[in-house]
C-alpha positions in Angstrom: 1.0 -17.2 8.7 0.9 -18.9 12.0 4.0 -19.6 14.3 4.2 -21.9 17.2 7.3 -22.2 18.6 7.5 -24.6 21.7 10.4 -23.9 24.7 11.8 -25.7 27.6 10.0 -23.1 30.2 10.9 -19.8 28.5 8.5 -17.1 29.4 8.8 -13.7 27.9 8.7 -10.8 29.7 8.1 -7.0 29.2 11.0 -4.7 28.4 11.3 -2.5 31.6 11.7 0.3 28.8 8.3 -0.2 27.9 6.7 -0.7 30.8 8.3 2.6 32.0 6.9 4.7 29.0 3.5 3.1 28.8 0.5 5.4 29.8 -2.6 3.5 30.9 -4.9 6.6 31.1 -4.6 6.7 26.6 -8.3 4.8 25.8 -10.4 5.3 22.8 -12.9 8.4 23.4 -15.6 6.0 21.7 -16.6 2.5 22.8 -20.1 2.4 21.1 -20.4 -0.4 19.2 -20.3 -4.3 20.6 -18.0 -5.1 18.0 -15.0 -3.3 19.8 -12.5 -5.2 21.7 -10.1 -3.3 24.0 -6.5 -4.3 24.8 -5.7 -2.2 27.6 -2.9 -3.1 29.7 0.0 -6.2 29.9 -0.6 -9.1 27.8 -0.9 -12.4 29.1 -0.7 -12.3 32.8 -1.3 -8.7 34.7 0.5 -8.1 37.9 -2.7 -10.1 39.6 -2.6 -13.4 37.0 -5.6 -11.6 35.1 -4.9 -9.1 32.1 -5.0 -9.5 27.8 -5.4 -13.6 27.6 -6.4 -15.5 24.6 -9.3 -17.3 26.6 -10.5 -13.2 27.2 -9.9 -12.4 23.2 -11.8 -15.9 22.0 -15.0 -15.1 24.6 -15.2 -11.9 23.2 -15.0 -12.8 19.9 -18.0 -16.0 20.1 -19.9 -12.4 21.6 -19.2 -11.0 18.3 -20.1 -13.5 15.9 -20.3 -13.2 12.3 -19.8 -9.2 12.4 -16.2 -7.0 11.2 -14.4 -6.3 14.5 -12.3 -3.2 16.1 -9.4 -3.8 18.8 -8.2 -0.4 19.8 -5.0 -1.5 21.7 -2.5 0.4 24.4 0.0 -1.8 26.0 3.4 -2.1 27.4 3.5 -5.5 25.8 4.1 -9.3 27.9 4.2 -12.5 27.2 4.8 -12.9 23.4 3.9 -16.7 23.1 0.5 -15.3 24.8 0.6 -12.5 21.9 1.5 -15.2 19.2 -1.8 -17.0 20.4 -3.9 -13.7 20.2 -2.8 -13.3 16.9 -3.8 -16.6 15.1 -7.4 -16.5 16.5 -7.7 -12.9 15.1 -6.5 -14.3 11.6 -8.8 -17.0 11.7 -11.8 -14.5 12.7 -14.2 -14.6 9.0 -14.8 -11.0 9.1 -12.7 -7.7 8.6 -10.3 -7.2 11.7 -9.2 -2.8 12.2 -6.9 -2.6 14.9 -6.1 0.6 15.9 -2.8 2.3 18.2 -3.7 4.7 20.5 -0.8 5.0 22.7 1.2 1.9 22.4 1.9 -1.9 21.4 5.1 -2.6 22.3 6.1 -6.5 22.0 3.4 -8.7 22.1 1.1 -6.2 21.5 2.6 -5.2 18.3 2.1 -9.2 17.2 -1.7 -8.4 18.1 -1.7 -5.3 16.0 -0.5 -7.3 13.1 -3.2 -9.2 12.9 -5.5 -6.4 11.1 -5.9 -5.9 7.8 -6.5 -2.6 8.3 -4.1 -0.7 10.8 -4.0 2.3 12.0 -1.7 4.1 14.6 -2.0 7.5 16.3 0.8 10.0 15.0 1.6 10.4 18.0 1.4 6.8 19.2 4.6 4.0 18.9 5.0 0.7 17.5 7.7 -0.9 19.6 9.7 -4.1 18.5 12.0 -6.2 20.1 13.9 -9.1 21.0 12.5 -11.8 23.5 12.7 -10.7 26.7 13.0 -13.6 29.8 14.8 -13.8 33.3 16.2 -17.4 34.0 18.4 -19.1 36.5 20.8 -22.3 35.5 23.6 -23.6 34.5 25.3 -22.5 31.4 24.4 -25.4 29.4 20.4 -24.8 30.1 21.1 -21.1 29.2 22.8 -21.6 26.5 19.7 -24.1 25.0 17.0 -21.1 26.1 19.5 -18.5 24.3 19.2 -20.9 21.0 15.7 -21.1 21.4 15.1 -17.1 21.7 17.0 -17.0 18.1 14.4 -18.7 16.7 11.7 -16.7 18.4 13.3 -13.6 17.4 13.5 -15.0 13.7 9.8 -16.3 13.7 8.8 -12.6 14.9 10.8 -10.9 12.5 9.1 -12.7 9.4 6.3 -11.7 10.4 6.6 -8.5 10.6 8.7 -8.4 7.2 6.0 -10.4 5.8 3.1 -8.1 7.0 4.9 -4.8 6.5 6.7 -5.9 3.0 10.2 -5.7 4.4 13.2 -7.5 4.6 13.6 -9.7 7.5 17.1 -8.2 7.5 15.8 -4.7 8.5 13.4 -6.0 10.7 15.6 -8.0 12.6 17.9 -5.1 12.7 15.1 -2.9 14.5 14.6 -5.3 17.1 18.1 -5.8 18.2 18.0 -2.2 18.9 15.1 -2.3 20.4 12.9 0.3 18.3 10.2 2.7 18.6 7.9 3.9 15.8 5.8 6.4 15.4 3.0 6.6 13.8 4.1 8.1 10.4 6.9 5.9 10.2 4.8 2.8 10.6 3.2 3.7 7.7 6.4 4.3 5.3 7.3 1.2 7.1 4.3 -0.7 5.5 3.6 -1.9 9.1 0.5 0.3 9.5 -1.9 1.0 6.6 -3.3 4.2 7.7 -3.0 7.1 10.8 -5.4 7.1 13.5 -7.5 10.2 14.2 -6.4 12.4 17.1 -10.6 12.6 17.6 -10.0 8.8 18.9 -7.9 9.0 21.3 -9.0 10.3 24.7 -6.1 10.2 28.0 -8.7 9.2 31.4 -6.8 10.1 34.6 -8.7 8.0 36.2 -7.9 6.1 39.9 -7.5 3.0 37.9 -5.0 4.5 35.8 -3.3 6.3 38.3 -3.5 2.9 40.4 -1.8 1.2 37.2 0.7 3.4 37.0 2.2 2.6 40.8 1.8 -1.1 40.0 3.9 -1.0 36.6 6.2 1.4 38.7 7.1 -1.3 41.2 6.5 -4.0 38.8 9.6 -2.8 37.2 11.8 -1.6 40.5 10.9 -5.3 42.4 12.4 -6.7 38.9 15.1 -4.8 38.9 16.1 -5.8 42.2 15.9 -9.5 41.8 12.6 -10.8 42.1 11.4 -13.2 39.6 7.8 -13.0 37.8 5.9 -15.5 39.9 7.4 -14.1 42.7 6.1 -10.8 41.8 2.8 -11.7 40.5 2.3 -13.5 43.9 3.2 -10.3 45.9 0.5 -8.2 43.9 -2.1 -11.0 44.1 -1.3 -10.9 48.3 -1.6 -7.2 48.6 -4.6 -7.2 46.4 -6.1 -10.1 48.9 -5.4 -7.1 51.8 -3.0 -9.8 53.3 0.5 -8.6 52.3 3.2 -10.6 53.0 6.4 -12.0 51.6 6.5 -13.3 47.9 6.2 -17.2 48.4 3.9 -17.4 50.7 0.3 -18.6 50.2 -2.1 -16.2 47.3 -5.2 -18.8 48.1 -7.1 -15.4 49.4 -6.6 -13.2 47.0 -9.8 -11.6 45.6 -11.0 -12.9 42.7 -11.9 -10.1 39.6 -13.6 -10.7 36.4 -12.6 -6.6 35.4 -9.7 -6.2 33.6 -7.8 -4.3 35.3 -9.8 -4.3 38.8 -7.5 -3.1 41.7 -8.4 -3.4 45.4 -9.9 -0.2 47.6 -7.0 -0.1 50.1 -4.5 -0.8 47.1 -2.3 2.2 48.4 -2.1 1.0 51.6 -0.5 -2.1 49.9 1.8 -0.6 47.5 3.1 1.6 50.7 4.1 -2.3 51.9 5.4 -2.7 49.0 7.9 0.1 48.4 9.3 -0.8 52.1 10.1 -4.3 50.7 11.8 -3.1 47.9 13.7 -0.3 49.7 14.5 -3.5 52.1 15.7 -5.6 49.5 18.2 -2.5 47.7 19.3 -3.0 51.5 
Protein backbone atom coordinates (compact mmCIF):
# COMPACT_ATOMS: atom_id res chain seq x y z
CA UNK A 1 0.00 0.00 0.00
CA UNK A 2 1.32 3.40 -0.82
CA UNK A 3 0.52 6.74 1.15
CA UNK A 4 1.11 10.19 -0.01
CA UNK A 5 -0.05 12.57 2.08
CA UNK A 6 0.63 16.28 0.99
CA UNK A 7 0.98 19.32 3.88
CA UNK A 8 1.09 23.02 3.87
CA UNK A 9 5.01 23.04 4.98
CA UNK A 10 4.92 20.39 7.73
CA UNK A 11 8.29 18.73 8.14
CA UNK A 12 8.69 15.93 10.62
CA UNK A 13 11.18 15.82 12.88
CA UNK A 14 13.08 13.25 15.18
CA UNK A 15 11.82 12.55 18.61
CA UNK A 16 14.67 14.01 20.92
CA UNK A 17 13.94 10.52 22.82
CA UNK A 18 15.28 8.79 20.06
CA UNK A 19 17.83 10.71 18.97
CA UNK A 20 19.14 10.59 22.69
CA UNK A 21 19.10 6.61 22.79
CA UNK A 22 20.46 5.99 19.29
CA UNK A 23 24.00 4.40 19.06
CA UNK A 24 25.76 5.05 15.79
CA UNK A 25 28.73 2.75 16.48
CA UNK A 26 25.81 -0.65 16.11
CA UNK A 27 26.79 -1.68 12.08
CA UNK A 28 26.37 -5.05 10.62
CA UNK A 29 29.78 -7.13 11.27
CA UNK A 30 29.35 -8.25 7.42
CA UNK A 31 29.00 -6.00 4.39
CA UNK A 32 30.17 -8.55 1.65
CA UNK A 33 27.87 -8.74 -0.76
CA UNK A 34 26.88 -5.63 -3.30
CA UNK A 35 23.46 -6.33 -2.73
CA UNK A 36 23.47 -4.66 0.83
CA UNK A 37 22.24 -1.30 1.44
CA UNK A 38 22.95 0.40 4.77
CA UNK A 39 20.78 2.94 6.62
CA UNK A 40 22.96 4.27 9.11
CA UNK A 41 22.11 7.41 10.57
CA UNK A 42 18.95 10.24 10.31
CA UNK A 43 16.69 9.90 7.52
CA UNK A 44 16.14 12.49 5.14
CA UNK A 45 18.39 15.35 5.88
CA UNK A 46 21.60 14.80 8.39
CA UNK A 47 22.80 17.59 10.46
CA UNK A 48 24.94 18.67 7.11
CA UNK A 49 21.69 18.40 4.39
CA UNK A 50 23.20 14.91 3.42
CA UNK A 51 22.09 11.52 5.29
CA UNK A 52 19.24 8.45 4.29
CA UNK A 53 17.52 10.20 0.99
CA UNK A 54 15.38 8.48 -1.43
CA UNK A 55 17.67 9.91 -4.45
CA UNK A 56 20.67 7.77 -2.22
CA UNK A 57 18.18 4.48 -1.80
CA UNK A 58 17.05 4.66 -5.77
CA UNK A 59 20.98 5.04 -6.96
CA UNK A 60 21.70 2.22 -4.96
CA UNK A 61 19.10 0.22 -6.04
CA UNK A 62 19.65 0.89 -10.30
CA UNK A 63 23.49 -0.53 -8.78
CA UNK A 64 21.63 -3.51 -7.72
CA UNK A 65 19.57 -4.41 -10.55
CA UNK A 66 17.55 -7.38 -10.97
CA UNK A 67 19.11 -9.23 -7.76
CA UNK A 68 17.16 -9.85 -3.85
CA UNK A 69 18.40 -6.95 -1.66
CA UNK A 70 19.52 -6.58 2.23
CA UNK A 71 19.11 -3.12 4.13
CA UNK A 72 20.53 -3.60 7.51
CA UNK A 73 19.18 -0.30 9.18
CA UNK A 74 20.22 1.69 12.63
CA UNK A 75 18.63 4.99 12.98
CA UNK A 76 17.18 7.60 15.30
CA UNK A 77 14.51 8.11 12.63
CA UNK A 78 13.69 11.89 10.56
CA UNK A 79 11.75 13.08 8.32
CA UNK A 80 8.81 10.54 7.88
CA UNK A 81 7.42 11.93 4.40
CA UNK A 82 11.26 11.23 3.34
CA UNK A 83 10.64 7.58 5.06
CA UNK A 84 7.20 7.20 3.28
CA UNK A 85 9.21 7.81 -0.07
CA UNK A 86 11.91 5.18 0.90
CA UNK A 87 9.35 2.81 1.45
CA UNK A 88 7.35 2.79 -1.86
CA UNK A 89 10.49 2.50 -4.02
CA UNK A 90 11.50 -0.57 -1.82
CA UNK A 91 7.93 -2.08 -2.53
CA UNK A 92 8.20 -1.49 -6.04
CA UNK A 93 11.90 -3.20 -6.11
CA UNK A 94 11.03 -6.88 -8.29
CA UNK A 95 13.09 -8.91 -6.12
CA UNK A 96 13.01 -10.24 -2.40
CA UNK A 97 13.67 -7.11 0.05
CA UNK A 98 15.29 -8.53 4.03
CA UNK A 99 15.64 -5.76 6.15
CA UNK A 100 17.22 -6.30 9.07
CA UNK A 101 17.38 -4.11 12.94
CA UNK A 102 20.50 -3.90 14.38
CA UNK A 103 20.17 -1.32 16.89
CA UNK A 104 17.25 0.80 15.94
CA UNK A 105 14.41 2.26 13.52
CA UNK A 106 12.75 4.56 15.30
CA UNK A 107 10.03 6.70 13.13
CA UNK A 108 10.79 6.84 9.77
CA UNK A 109 13.04 4.30 9.90
CA UNK A 110 10.56 1.81 11.21
CA UNK A 111 8.36 2.89 7.82
CA UNK A 112 11.67 1.64 5.88
CA UNK A 113 11.82 -1.47 7.80
CA UNK A 114 8.27 -2.26 6.76
CA UNK A 115 9.00 -2.50 3.56
CA UNK A 116 10.63 -6.17 3.83
CA UNK A 117 9.05 -9.17 3.37
CA UNK A 118 11.21 -10.66 5.41
CA UNK A 119 12.19 -8.81 8.83
CA UNK A 120 14.22 -9.38 11.16
CA UNK A 121 15.27 -7.47 14.44
CA UNK A 122 18.07 -7.95 16.93
CA UNK A 123 16.72 -9.25 20.44
CA UNK A 124 18.23 -6.79 21.67
CA UNK A 125 17.44 -4.11 19.16
CA UNK A 126 13.98 -1.66 19.22
CA UNK A 127 11.37 -0.89 16.94
CA UNK A 128 10.15 2.57 17.95
CA UNK A 129 6.73 4.17 16.81
CA UNK A 130 5.30 7.32 17.07
CA UNK A 131 3.29 10.27 16.35
CA UNK A 132 4.57 13.02 13.85
CA UNK A 133 6.91 15.00 15.30
CA UNK A 134 7.26 18.94 13.81
CA UNK A 135 8.24 22.45 15.37
CA UNK A 136 6.15 25.41 13.85
CA UNK A 137 5.49 28.99 14.50
CA UNK A 138 1.96 30.79 13.62
CA UNK A 139 -1.08 31.80 14.47
CA UNK A 140 -3.61 29.44 15.92
CA UNK A 141 -5.64 29.11 12.94
CA UNK A 142 -2.38 27.80 10.76
CA UNK A 143 -1.68 25.46 13.73
CA UNK A 144 -4.69 24.28 14.16
CA UNK A 145 -4.81 23.20 10.05
CA UNK A 146 -1.03 21.58 10.55
CA UNK A 147 -2.44 19.71 13.86
CA UNK A 148 -5.54 18.32 11.44
CA UNK A 149 -3.12 17.42 8.97
CA UNK A 150 -0.73 15.35 11.47
CA UNK A 151 -4.07 13.27 12.40
CA UNK A 152 -4.10 12.11 9.12
CA UNK A 153 -0.36 11.31 9.01
CA UNK A 154 -0.60 9.51 12.21
CA UNK A 155 -3.72 7.50 10.84
CA UNK A 156 -1.97 6.79 7.39
CA UNK A 157 1.15 5.42 9.48
CA UNK A 158 -0.85 3.45 11.75
CA UNK A 159 -2.48 1.35 8.82
CA UNK A 160 0.32 0.50 7.83
CA UNK A 161 1.72 -0.90 10.34
CA UNK A 162 -1.67 -2.67 11.39
CA UNK A 163 -1.75 -3.76 7.82
CA UNK A 164 1.87 -5.18 7.77
CA UNK A 165 1.94 -6.54 11.33
CA UNK A 166 -1.90 -7.96 11.19
CA UNK A 167 -3.06 -5.67 13.94
CA UNK A 168 -5.76 -3.47 14.66
CA UNK A 169 -5.14 0.06 13.74
CA UNK A 170 -6.63 0.66 17.20
CA UNK A 171 -3.64 -0.91 18.97
CA UNK A 172 -1.34 0.56 16.83
CA UNK A 173 -2.42 3.85 17.10
CA UNK A 174 -2.48 3.33 20.76
CA UNK A 175 1.41 2.51 20.72
CA UNK A 176 2.22 5.59 19.02
CA UNK A 177 0.45 8.00 21.21
CA UNK A 178 2.63 6.65 23.89
CA UNK A 179 5.42 6.77 22.00
CA UNK A 180 6.61 2.99 22.12
CA UNK A 181 9.61 0.93 22.09
CA UNK A 182 9.89 -2.75 20.98
CA UNK A 183 12.13 -5.08 21.24
CA UNK A 184 13.03 -7.53 19.30
CA UNK A 185 10.92 -10.46 20.64
CA UNK A 186 8.00 -8.42 20.92
CA UNK A 187 8.12 -7.33 17.31
CA UNK A 188 7.70 -10.68 16.46
CA UNK A 189 4.50 -11.54 18.68
CA UNK A 190 3.61 -8.25 17.36
CA UNK A 191 3.62 -9.71 13.68
CA UNK A 192 5.70 -6.56 12.92
CA UNK A 193 8.98 -8.54 12.42
CA UNK A 194 8.95 -12.02 10.88
CA UNK A 195 12.06 -13.36 12.42
CA UNK A 196 15.14 -12.38 15.18
CA UNK A 197 18.35 -11.19 14.00
CA UNK A 198 21.50 -13.11 14.88
CA UNK A 199 23.72 -11.55 17.61
CA UNK A 200 26.72 -12.85 15.01
CA UNK A 201 25.40 -9.68 12.86
CA UNK A 202 25.65 -7.20 14.75
CA UNK A 203 29.06 -5.61 15.42
CA UNK A 204 29.26 -1.96 17.78
CA UNK A 205 32.54 0.19 15.82
CA UNK A 206 33.79 2.91 18.22
CA UNK A 207 34.96 4.53 15.64
CA UNK A 208 35.87 8.60 15.33
CA UNK A 209 32.99 8.85 13.14
CA UNK A 210 30.82 7.39 15.56
CA UNK A 211 32.06 9.02 18.43
CA UNK A 212 31.97 12.36 16.06
CA UNK A 213 28.13 11.43 15.60
CA UNK A 214 27.39 11.05 18.87
CA UNK A 215 28.45 14.94 19.79
CA UNK A 216 26.47 16.07 16.72
CA UNK A 217 23.13 14.26 17.77
CA UNK A 218 24.10 15.54 21.36
CA UNK A 219 23.86 19.15 20.37
CA UNK A 220 21.48 18.49 17.61
CA UNK A 221 19.08 17.81 20.43
CA UNK A 222 20.33 20.58 23.25
CA UNK A 223 20.32 23.56 20.23
CA UNK A 224 16.60 22.17 19.73
CA UNK A 225 15.76 22.23 22.88
CA UNK A 226 16.70 25.66 23.38
CA UNK A 227 14.82 27.17 20.50
CA UNK A 228 16.56 26.82 17.32
CA UNK A 229 14.59 25.64 14.37
CA UNK A 230 15.86 22.79 11.85
CA UNK A 231 17.23 24.94 9.09
CA UNK A 232 18.67 26.95 11.53
CA UNK A 233 20.44 24.11 12.90
CA UNK A 234 21.28 22.31 9.84
CA UNK A 235 22.85 25.65 8.66
CA UNK A 236 25.02 25.93 11.94
CA UNK A 237 26.47 22.19 11.29
CA UNK A 238 26.98 22.85 7.54
CA UNK A 239 29.11 26.31 8.81
CA UNK A 240 31.13 24.53 11.32
CA UNK A 241 31.66 21.68 9.00
CA UNK A 242 32.90 24.50 6.20
CA UNK A 243 35.58 25.54 9.27
CA UNK A 244 33.81 28.89 9.15
CA UNK A 245 31.52 28.91 12.26
CA UNK A 246 29.32 31.51 12.72
CA UNK A 247 25.85 32.35 13.69
CA UNK A 248 22.81 30.22 12.31
CA UNK A 249 21.47 32.47 9.36
CA UNK A 250 24.29 33.52 7.92
CA UNK A 251 25.66 32.35 4.57
CA UNK A 252 26.55 27.98 4.24
CA UNK A 253 27.70 28.75 0.40
CA UNK A 254 31.32 27.32 1.76
CA UNK A 255 30.54 24.46 3.40
CA UNK A 256 32.47 21.37 2.10
CA UNK A 257 30.78 19.35 -0.09
CA UNK A 258 30.76 15.16 0.94
CA UNK A 259 29.52 12.40 -1.16
CA UNK A 260 30.16 9.84 2.36
CA UNK A 261 27.41 9.41 4.36
CA UNK A 262 28.13 10.46 7.26
CA UNK A 263 31.59 12.41 6.44
CA UNK A 264 32.52 14.86 9.29
CA UNK A 265 35.24 17.48 8.98
CA UNK A 266 38.99 16.98 10.64
CA UNK A 267 38.83 20.00 12.95
CA UNK A 268 35.01 19.04 13.73
CA UNK A 269 35.84 19.33 17.57
CA UNK A 270 37.16 22.49 17.31
CA UNK A 271 33.64 23.35 15.89
CA UNK A 272 31.40 21.59 18.16
CA UNK A 273 33.59 23.50 21.14
CA UNK A 274 31.86 26.73 19.16
CA UNK A 275 29.09 25.19 19.36
CA UNK A 276 28.43 24.31 22.97
CA UNK A 277 29.50 28.09 23.80
CA UNK A 278 26.46 29.18 21.58
CA UNK A 279 24.19 26.99 23.17
CA UNK A 280 25.44 27.69 26.73
CA UNK A 281 24.94 31.54 25.38
CA UNK A 282 21.56 31.04 24.27
CA UNK A 283 20.29 29.03 27.94
CA UNK A 284 21.76 32.59 28.92
Amino acid sequence: MKHKIQSRGLRSEMSPRALDKWNPAIQAAVENTSATITVYGVIGEDWYGEGVTLQRIDAALRAIGERDVTVYINSPGGDMFEGIAIYNRLREHTHKVTTKVLGMAASAASVIYLAGSEREVASSAFLMIHNCWTYLAGNRHYLRDVADDMQEFDAAMADLYAETSGQSAEDMAELMDDETYIRGKRAVELGLATGLLSAAEIAERDTEEASQANALKAMDVALAKAGMTRSERRELFANFKSGTPRAAGGSAQNAAPTDKQNAVAPDLTASLSAANNLLNSLKG
